[in-house]
C-alpha positions in Angstrom: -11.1 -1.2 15.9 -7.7 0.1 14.6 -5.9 -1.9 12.0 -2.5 -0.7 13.2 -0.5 0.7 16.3 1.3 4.3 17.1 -2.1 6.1 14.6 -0.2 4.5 11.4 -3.4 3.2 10.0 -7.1 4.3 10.2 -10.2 2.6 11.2 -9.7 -1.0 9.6 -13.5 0.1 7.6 -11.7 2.6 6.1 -8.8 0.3 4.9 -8.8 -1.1 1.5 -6.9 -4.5 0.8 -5.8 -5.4 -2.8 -4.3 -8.5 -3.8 -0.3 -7.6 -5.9 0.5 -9.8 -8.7 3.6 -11.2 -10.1 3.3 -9.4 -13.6 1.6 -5.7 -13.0 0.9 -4.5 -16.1 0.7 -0.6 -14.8 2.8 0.7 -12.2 1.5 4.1 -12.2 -2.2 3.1 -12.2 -1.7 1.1 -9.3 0.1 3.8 -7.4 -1.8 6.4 -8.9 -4.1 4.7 -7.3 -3.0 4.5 -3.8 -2.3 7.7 -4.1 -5.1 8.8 -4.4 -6.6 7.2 -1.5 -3.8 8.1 0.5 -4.4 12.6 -0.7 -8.2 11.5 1.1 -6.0 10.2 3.9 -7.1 6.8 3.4 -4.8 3.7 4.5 -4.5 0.9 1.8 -3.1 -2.7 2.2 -1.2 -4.6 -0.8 -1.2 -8.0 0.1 1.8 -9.9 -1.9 2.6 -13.9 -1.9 6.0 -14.3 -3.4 9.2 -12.4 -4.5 8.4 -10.8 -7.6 4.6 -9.6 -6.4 6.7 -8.1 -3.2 9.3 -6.1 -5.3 5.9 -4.9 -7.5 4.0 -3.8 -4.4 7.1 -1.8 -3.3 7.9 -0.5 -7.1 4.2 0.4 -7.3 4.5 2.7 -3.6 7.7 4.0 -5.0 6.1 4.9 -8.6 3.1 7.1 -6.3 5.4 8.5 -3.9 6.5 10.0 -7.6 3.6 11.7 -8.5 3.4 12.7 -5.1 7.0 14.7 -5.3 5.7 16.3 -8.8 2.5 17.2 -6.6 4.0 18.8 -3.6 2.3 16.2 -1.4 4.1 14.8 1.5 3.6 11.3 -0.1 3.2 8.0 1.6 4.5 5.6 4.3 4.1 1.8 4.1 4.8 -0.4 6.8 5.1 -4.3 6.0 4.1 -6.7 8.2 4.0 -11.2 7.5 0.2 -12.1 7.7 -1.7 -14.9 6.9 -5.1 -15.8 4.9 -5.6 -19.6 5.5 -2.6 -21.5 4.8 -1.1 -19.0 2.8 1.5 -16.9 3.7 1.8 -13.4 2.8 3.5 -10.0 2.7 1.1 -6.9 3.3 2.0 -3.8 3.2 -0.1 -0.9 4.3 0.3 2.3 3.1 -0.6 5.4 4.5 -0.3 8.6 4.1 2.4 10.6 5.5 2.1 13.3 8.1 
């Protein structure tokens, strides 16, 4: 099954999901981190509740798109999307990488 449309995402086993906070502690380690993933061509999802954990999700892309520059790698895409998990309301974006 594929997690996303138009070949944005990989096969949904290969997607990680990580919950964003309101206070991130380490920017770079979090993008480093997607990064990472995303040089294997991995897809990963941030799930965000809230305003501030939505700006740090996006700061946290922006911080590994970075290191990507200072690499010579192309970097990576997100695209955001409104989901769900219960009740709760959410932002997720999924980051891939670019191509």
């Amino acid at each position: 099954v594929l997690a996303r449309a138009r070949g944005f995402a990989a096969a949904s086993s290969d997607v990680l999901r990580m919950r964003v906070k309101a206070q991130v502690s380490d920017f770079g380690r979090l993008g480093g981190g997607v990064l990472a993933r995303a040089r294997g061509g991995l897809c990963t999802e941030l799930d965000a509740v809230g305003e501030a954990a939505t700006c740090n999700a996006v700061k946290a892309l922006a911080v590994g798109n970075a290191f990507a520059a200072e690499e010579g790698f192309a970097g990576m895409a997100f695209m955001p999307e409104l989901a769900a998990e219960g009740d709760q309301k959410l932002v997720r974006l999924t980051a891939s990488p670019r191509r």
